[in-house]
MINUKE-543707 format. One line per 5 residues: number of its first residue (from 1); their letters; for each residue x, y, z of C-alpha. Coordinates in Angstrom, 2 decimals, padded with zeros to 5 digits. Layout:
N
NUM> A> X/Y/Z  ... $
***
This chain:
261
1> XXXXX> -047.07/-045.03/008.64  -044.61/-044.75/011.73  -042.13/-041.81/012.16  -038.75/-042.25/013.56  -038.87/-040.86/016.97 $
6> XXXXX> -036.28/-038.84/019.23  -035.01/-039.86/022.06  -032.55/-039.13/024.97  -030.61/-041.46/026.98  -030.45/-040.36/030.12 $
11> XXXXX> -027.98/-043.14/031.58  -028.04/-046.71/032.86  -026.40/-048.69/030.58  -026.39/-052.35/031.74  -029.85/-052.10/033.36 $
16> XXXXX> -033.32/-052.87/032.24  -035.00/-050.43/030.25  -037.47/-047.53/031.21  -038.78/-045.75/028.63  -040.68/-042.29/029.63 $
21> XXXXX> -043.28/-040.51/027.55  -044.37/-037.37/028.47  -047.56/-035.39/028.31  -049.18/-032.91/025.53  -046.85/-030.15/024.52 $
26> XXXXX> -044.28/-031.60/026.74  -041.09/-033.24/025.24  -038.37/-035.76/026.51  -036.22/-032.91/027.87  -039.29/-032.58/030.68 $
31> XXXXX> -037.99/-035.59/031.83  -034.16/-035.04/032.06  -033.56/-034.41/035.68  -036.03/-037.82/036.77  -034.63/-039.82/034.39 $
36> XXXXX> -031.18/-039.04/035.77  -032.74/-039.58/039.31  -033.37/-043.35/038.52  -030.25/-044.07/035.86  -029.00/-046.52/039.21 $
41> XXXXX> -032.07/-048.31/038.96  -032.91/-048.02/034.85  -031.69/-047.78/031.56  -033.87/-044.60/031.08  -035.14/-043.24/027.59 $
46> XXXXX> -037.03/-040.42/026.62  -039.22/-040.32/023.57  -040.66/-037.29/021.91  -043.95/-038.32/020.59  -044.69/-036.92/016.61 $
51> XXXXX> -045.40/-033.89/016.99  -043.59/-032.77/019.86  -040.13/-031.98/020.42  -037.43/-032.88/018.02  -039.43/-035.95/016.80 $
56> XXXXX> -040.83/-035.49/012.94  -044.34/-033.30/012.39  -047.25/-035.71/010.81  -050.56/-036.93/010.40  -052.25/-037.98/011.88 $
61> XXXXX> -051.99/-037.04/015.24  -054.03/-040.14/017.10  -053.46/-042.85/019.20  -052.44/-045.51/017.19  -050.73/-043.63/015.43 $
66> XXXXX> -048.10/-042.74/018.22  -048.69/-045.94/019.62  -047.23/-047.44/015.99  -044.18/-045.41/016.40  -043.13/-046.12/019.74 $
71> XXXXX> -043.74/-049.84/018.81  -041.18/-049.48/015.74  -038.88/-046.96/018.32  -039.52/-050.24/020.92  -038.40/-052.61/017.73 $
76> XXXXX> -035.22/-050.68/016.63  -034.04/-049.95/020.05  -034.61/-052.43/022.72  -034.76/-055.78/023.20  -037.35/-057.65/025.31 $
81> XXXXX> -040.03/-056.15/027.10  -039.53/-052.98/028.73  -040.48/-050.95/032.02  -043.35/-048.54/030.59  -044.02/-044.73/032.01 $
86> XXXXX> -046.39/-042.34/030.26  -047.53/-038.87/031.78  -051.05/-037.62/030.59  -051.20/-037.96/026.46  -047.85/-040.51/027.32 $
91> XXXXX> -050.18/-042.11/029.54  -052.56/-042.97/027.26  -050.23/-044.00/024.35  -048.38/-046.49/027.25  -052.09/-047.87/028.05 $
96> XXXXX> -053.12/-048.82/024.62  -049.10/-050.37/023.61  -049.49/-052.36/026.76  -053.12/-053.38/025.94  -052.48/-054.53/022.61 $
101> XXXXX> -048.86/-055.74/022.93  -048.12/-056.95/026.34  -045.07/-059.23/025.49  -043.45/-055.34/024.70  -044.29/-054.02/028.07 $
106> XXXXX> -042.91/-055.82/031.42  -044.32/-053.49/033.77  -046.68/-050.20/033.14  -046.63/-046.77/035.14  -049.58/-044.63/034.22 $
111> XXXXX> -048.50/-040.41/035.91  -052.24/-039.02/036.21  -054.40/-040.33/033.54  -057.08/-042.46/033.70  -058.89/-044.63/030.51 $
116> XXXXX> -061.30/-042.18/029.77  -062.57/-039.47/027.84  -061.92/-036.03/029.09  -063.07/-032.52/027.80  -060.93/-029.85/029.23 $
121> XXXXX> -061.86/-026.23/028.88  -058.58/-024.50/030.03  -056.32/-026.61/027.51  -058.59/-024.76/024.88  -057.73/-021.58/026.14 $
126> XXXXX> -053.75/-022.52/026.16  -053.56/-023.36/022.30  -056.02/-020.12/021.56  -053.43/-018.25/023.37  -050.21/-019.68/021.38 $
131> XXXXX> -052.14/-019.12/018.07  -052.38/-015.57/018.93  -048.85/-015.13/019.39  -047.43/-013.17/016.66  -043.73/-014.37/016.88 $
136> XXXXX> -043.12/-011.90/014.23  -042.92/-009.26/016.27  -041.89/-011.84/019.78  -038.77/-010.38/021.52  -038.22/-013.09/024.30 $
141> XXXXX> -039.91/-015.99/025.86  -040.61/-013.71/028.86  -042.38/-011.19/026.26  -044.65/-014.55/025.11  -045.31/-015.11/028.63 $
146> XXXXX> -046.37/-011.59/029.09  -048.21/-011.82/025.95  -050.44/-015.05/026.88  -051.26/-013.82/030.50  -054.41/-012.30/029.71 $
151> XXXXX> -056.01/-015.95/028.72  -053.57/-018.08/030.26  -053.84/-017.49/034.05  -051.55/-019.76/035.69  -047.65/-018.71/035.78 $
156> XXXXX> -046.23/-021.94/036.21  -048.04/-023.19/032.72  -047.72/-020.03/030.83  -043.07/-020.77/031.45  -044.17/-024.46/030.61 $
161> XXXXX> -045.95/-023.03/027.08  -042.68/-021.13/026.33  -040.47/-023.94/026.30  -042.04/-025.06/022.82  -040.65/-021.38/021.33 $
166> XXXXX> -037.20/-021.74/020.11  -034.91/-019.34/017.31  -034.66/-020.65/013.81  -031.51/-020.56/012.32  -032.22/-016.75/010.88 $
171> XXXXX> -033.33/-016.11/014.51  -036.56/-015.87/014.02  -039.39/-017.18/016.94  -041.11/-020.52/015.61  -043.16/-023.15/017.92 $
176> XXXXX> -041.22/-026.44/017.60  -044.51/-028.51/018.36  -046.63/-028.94/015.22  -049.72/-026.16/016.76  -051.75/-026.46/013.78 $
181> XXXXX> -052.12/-030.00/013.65  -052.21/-030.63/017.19  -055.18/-027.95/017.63  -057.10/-029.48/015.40  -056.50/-032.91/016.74 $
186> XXXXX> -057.25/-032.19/020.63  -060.57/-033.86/020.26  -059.03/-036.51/019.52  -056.59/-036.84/022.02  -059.14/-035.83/024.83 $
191> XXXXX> -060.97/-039.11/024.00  -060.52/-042.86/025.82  -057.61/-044.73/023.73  -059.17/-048.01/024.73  -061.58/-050.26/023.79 $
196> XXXXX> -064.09/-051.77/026.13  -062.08/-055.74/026.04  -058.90/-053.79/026.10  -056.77/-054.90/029.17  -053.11/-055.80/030.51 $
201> XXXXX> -052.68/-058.13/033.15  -048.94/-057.03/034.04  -047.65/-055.13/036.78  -049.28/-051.82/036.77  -049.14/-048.50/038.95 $
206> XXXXX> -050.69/-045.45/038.65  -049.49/-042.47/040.30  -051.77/-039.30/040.73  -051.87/-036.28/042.13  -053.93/-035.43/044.86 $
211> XXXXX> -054.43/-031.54/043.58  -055.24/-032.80/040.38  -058.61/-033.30/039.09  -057.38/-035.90/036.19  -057.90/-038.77/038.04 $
216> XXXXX> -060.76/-039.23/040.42  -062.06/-041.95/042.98  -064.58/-042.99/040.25  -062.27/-043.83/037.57  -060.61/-046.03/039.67 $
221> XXXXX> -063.05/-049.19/038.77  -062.10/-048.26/035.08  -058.44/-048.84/035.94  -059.45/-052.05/037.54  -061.09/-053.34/034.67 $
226> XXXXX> -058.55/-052.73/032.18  -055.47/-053.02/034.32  -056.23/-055.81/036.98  -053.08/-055.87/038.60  -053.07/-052.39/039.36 $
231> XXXXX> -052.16/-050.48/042.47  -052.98/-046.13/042.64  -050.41/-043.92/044.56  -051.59/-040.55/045.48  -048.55/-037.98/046.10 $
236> XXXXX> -050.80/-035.67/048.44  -048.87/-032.60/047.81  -048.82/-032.84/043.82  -051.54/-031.89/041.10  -050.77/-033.06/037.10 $
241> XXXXX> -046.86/-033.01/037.14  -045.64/-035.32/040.00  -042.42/-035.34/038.21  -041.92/-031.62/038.29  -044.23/-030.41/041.70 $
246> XXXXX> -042.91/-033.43/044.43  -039.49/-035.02/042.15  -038.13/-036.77/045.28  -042.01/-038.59/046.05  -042.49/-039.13/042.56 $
251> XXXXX> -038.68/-040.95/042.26  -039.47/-042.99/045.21  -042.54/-044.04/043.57  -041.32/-044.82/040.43  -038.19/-046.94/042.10 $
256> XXXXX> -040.14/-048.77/044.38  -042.82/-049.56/041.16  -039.75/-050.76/039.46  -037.96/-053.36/042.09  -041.71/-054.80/043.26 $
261> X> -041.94/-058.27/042.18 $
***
């Protein structure tokens, strides 16, 4: 059954729409500053998957199940098909809704994911080092960044962890994602969304990262076979968040993705 999602509107009424779904542990407000980039180009919206941001916690926490609710999101408010852009986990939710319903999607853009499974180590690490958080006894989000340094290495994710801690309404610490159920589900959402006849002949771009490992030279004859129209842009100086490491390449990429014929 479908939850009603969250979204932002982040300007360009009167344009065609561009809905953005973002990555795992991410939420719409990752996307706030982009999306007002191309609001002169786009109607741009912002979904929270389940799970995630202000969007409702349920199970279960899969594929078609997200891909469900953004189809009744899609259904309640738009009309038409629509300009598609999913970022990692987004990615692969905007792959399978444009596989299996193409007359929703006009045009897809895929931000450094590939069909395929994958099997990361590190993202392990990150949710064993939220779990261990006792926000009991948390004083800031720079004292749960201290706190997760000793498994989580990297500075930049340990600030993008953080943004999932917000104050109840007694003030209390709480995690706004839904960590239990989306630790358990990770296997899940590591695997391939698609089937092997599973394709979408529309307008496609991916955009990757050269620093980032997510997509590499041999998954590009999987994108061909499921996405035959498609075209890969590598920003050079990005790894897995174009939108966030190189805005200004990624919003060029995006815009010109979104006037090509």
């Amino acid at each position: 059954m479908s939850v009603v999602l969250f979204h932002r509107d982040l300007g360009g009424a009167g344009h065609r729409p561009l809905v953005l779904l973002h990555g795992m542990l991410g939420s719409s407000r990752n996307w706030q500053t982009v999306g007002r980039d191309l609001a002169d180009a786009a109607h741009v919206y912002a979904v929270d998957a389940r799970n995630h941001g202000q969007s409702p916690h349920a199970e279960p926490m899969d594929y078609p199940a997200m891909m469900a609710d953004l189809l009744a999101w899609l259904e309640a408010n738009t009309s038409g098909p629509v300009d598609l852009l999913g970022h990692s986990m987004g990615g692969k939710t905007a792959m399978m809704l444009a596989c299996r319903h193409p007359d929703r999607v006009r045009r897809l853009i895929v931000v450094d994911m590939a069909p395929r499974d994958y099997n990361w180590p590190g993202g392990r690490a990150e949710y064993t080092a939220m779990k261990a958080l006792d926000l009991a006894t948390l004083k800031s989000r720079a004292d749960a960044e201290a706190r997760m340094e000793g498994i989580v290495k990297d500075w930049a994710m340990r600030k993008f962890l953080t943004t999932n801690l917000e104050r109840d309404d007694g003030g209390n610490w709480r995690w706004i994602i839904n960590l239990p159920v989306l630790s358990k589900s990770l296997p899940i959402l590591e695997r391939n969304p698609l089937a092997a006849d599973d394709h979408f002949d529309g307008p496609t771009v991916f955009i990757t990262g050269a620093k980032s490992s997510y997509v590499r030279p041999e998954d590009h004859a999987a994108i061909a076979r499921h996405f035959p129209s498609a075209r890969v842009k590598t920003l050079v100086e990005s790894g897995h968040n174009p939108h966030m490491e190189t805005r200004d390449a990624f919003v060029a990429e995006v815009r010109a993705a979104l006037a090509a014929d």
